[in-house]
N, C-alpha and C positions, 0 to 999 in steps of 0.2 A: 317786808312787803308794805308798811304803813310807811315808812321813808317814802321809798320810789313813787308812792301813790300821792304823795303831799310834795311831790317836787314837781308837780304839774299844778300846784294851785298857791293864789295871794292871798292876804289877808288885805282889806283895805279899811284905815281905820278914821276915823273924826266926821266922816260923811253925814250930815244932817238927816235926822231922821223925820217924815211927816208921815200923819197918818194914812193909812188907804194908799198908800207909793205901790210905781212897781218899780224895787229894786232894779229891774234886770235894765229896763227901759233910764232910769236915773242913773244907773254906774255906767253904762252904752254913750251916754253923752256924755259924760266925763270922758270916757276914755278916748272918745274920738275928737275933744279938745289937745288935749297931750297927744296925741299920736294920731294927724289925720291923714295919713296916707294908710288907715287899717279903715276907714269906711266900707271900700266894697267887700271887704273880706272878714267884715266883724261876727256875722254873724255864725263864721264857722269857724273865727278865733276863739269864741267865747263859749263854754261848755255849759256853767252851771254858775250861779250866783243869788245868794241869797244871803239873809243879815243870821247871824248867828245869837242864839241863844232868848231868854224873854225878854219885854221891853222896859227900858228901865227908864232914867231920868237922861241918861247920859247913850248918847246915839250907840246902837250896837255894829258890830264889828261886821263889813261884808267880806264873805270868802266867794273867792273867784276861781273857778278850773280852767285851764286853757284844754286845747285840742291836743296842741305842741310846747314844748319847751323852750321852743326859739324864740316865740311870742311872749312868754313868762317876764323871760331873761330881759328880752329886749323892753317893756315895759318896765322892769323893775330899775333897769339901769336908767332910762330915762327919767324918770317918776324923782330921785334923789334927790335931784337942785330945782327940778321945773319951778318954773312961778305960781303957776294954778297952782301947784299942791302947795308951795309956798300962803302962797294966800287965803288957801281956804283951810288951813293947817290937817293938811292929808299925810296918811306916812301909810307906804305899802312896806307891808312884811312877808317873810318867808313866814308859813305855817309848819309850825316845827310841832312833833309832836313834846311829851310831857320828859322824858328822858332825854331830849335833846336838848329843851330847854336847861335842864336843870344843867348838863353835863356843860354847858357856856355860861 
């Protein structure tokens, strides 16, 4: 059940963190840089989004849910070589849980 539930969502990591952000509204514009033909349909692409865990020195990690899985997929495969993330040194990951990690 925690698989299927973490195959609907990313991890997005290196995102600058400032104070008083809204998360939801700073990764929204990102992601409509990379992928803007999801404008009109962003807001029902995107479920949940928030930075994970307390704040530290070094920017914390945002997880993202989508709606769908097509949306996932197709973001993550684009996101690999893009130049924005190239440039701002972004790397989207699959959210694996703690046995999955270990078992790769």
């Amino acid at each position: 059940m925690e698989q299927e539930k973490r195959r609907w969502t990313l991890r997005l990591n290196g995102l600058k963190e400032k104070q008083d952000e809204n998360t939801r509204e700073l990764t929204v514009d990102l992601l409509l840089k990379i992928v803007p033909h999801w404008k009109d349909k962003i807001d029902w692409i995107l479920d949940l989004m928030r930075r994970l865990g307390k704040s530290t020195d070094h920017p914390r990690q945002i997880i993202m849910q989508f709606t769908a899985r097509i949306y996932k997929d197709e973001l993550w495969r684009v996101t690999k070589c893009h130049p924005i993330c190239m440039d701002l040194y972004l790397r989207f990951a699959e959210d694996l849980t703690k046995e999955d990690r270990e078992a790769r």
